[in-house]
N, C-alpha and C positions, 0 to 999 in steps of 0.2 A: 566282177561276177558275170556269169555268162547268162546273153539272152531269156534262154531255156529258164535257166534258174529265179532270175525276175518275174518270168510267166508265175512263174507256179508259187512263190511265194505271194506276190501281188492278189493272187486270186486266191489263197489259202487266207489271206487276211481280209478280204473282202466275204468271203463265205464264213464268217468265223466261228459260226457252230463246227464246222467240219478243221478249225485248229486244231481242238481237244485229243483226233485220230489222225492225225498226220505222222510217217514217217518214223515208227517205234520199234520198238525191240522186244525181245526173249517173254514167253509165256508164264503164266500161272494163273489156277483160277481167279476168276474176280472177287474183290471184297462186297460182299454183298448182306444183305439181310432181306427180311421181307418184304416182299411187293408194296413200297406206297405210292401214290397218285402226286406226283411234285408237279406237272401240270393238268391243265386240260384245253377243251376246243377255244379259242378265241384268245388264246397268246400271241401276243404281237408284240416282239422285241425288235429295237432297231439301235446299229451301230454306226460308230463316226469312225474310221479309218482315218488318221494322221500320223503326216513326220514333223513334230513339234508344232506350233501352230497351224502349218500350213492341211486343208483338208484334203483327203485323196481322195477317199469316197463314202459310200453308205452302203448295208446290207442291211436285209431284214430277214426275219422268217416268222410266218404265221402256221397254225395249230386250226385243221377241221377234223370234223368229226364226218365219217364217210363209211361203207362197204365197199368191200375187197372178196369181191366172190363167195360172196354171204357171209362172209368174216366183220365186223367189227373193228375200224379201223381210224386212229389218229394220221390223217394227213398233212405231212409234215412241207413246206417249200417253203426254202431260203432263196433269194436271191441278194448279189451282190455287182455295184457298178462303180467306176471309178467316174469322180467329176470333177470342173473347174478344169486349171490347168494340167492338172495327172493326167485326164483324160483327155485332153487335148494331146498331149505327148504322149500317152500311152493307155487305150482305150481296153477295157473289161467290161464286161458283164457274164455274170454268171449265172446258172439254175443249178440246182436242186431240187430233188423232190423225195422224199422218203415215205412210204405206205408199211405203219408200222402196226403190229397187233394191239390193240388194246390190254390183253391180258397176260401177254409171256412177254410186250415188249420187243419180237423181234422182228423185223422188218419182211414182207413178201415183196416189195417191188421197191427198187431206185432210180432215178433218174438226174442224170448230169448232161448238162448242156452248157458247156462254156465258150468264152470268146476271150483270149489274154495278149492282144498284144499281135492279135492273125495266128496266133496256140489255141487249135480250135478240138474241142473232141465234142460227140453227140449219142451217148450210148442210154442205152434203157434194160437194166437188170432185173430178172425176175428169178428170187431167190423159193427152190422148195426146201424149207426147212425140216422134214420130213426126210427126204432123201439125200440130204447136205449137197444139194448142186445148186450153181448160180448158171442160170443160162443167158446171154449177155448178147445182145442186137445190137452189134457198132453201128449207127445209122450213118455214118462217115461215111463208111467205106464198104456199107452194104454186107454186113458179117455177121454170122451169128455163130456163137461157139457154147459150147457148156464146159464149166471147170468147176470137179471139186470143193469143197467147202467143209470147215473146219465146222464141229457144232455147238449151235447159237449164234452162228458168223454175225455180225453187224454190220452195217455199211458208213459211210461218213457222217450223214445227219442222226440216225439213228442212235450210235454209241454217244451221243452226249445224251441225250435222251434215255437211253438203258439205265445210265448211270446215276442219272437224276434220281430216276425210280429206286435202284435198287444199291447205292452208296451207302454204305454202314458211315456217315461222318461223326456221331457222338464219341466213338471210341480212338476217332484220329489220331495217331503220334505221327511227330517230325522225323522224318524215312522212312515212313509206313508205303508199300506201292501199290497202286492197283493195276489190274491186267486183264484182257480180255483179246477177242481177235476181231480184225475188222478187214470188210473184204475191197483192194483198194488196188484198179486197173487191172482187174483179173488177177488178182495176186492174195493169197491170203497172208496177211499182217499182222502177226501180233502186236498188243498196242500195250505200252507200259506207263504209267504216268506215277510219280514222285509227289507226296505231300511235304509239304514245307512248312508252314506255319497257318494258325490264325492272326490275321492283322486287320486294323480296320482303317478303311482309304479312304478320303473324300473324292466324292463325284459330285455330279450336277445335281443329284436331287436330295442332296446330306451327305453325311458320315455315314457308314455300312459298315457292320462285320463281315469281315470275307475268310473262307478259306483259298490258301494259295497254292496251287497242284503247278508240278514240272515236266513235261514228258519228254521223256528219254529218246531224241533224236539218233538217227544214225549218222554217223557221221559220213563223209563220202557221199552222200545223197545232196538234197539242199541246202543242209545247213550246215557249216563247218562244224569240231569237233567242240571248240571253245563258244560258240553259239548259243542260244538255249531258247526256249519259250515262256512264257511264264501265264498262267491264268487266275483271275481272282474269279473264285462263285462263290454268289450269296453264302451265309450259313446262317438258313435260313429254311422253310422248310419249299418255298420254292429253286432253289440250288438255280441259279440261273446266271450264267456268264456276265458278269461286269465288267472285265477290264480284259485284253490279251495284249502282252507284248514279249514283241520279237528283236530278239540283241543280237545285230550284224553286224558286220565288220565294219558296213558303211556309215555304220550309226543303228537306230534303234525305229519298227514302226510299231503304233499301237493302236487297239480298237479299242474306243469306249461304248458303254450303254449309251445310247441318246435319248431315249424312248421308248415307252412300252404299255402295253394296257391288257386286259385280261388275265391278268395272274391269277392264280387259285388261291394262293393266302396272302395276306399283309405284307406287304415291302417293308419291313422293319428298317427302321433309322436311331442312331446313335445319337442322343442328343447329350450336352454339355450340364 
């Protein structure tokens, strides 16, 4: 696997809200229903990133509640770091930042700040959703460009958060897809992701029902064609990422829930 491609996986699983929009295909509207509230301010979720026992690292992301130029806004920042010895051989750390509307959902400002490896990018997107442009300050390399925009675009922390809110999951059948577009290195992205089943998995804190979404990788990019993702979310009415893992050729890596406080509803558990 080349360099490059280590980068960007290693810190696609360390950021793991931003899995969900990684690297998808062909459009159609989103499955949606009406606006409900699956989080709010003071969610703190945190992830353990492993290759079988051994620990790679930990991400988290927290939920405020802020203004965005007199707008009403969930502020969303994830970071993710590799530690122990990953990080001795091969050091991450990551930012995110997502400044998302409270009421339509869609994001005014991003911000990604990574470190993967000396794979460094440092840009700041400020999306007008109004006039479908993303205007984009590479702080790298001292750049600022504006580039069209699909509309309702998403950005990476953003669309797992879209989805929360507005996922039709009661009606789920197995090859049911959902689709939306999401805006990712200057490039608009259609993002496609695969329902697969209800199953229920034990974690650290019980048994959970989950629903399992697949999304539709391109092949030729990071992941080979035989590859795949896989993500379990609650189903529940918090919908919140429990489990990701990624099938590689060198083996398998995956991120668990470790941790979390502020939910909006009950952590539902399966008991015997």
């Amino acid at each position: 696997m080349k360099s490059k491609n280590k980068h960007i996986i290693i810190g696609i699983l360390l950021a793991v809200f931003a899995l969900t929009t990684a690297f998808v295909q062909m459009p159609d509207p989103p499955v949606t229903k009406a606006h409900n509230d699956s989080y709010q301010a003071g969610e703190w979720l945190k992830f353990r990133v492993h290759y079988g026992l051994l620990t790679g690292g930990y991400a988290t992301i927290d939920i405020k509640d802020e203004m965005f130029n007199g707008q009403p806004v969930h502020h969303i920042k994830g970071y993710g770091e590799t530690t122990g010895i990953v990080g001795l051989a091969f050091g991450v750390e990551d930012y995110y930042e997502s400044w998302v509307d409270k009421k339509t959902d869609l994001p005014y400002k991003f911000l990604r700040k990574i470190d993967e490896g000396g794979h460094t990018k440092n840009k700041v997107i400020e999306f007008d959703q109004q006039a479908n442009k993303a205007h984009i300050n590479d702080l790298k390399h001292n750049k600022k460009t504006t580039i069209d925009t699909e509309p309702g675009i998403q950005d990476m922390v953003s669309a797992m958060y879209y989805l929360r809110n507005n996922l039709e999951t009661e009606g789920l059948k197995a090859g049911d897809e959902i689709n939306l577009t999401m805006f990712f290195d200057g490039e608009n992205y259609p993002f496609k992701m695969r329902f697969l089943e209800r199953e229920t998995i034990r974690t650290k804190f019980g048994k959970v029902k989950t629903l399992v979404f697949r999304p539709l990788v391109q092949s030729g990019r990071v992941f080979k064609e035989q590859e795949s993702l896989t993500i379990w979310v609650s189903d529940d009415d918090n919908k919140i990422p429990l489990r990701i893992k990624a099938s590689l050729s060198v083996g398998s890596l995956k991120a668990d829930l470790d941790a979390y406080k502020g939910l909006k509803y009950p952590f539902e558990m399966v008991f015997d």
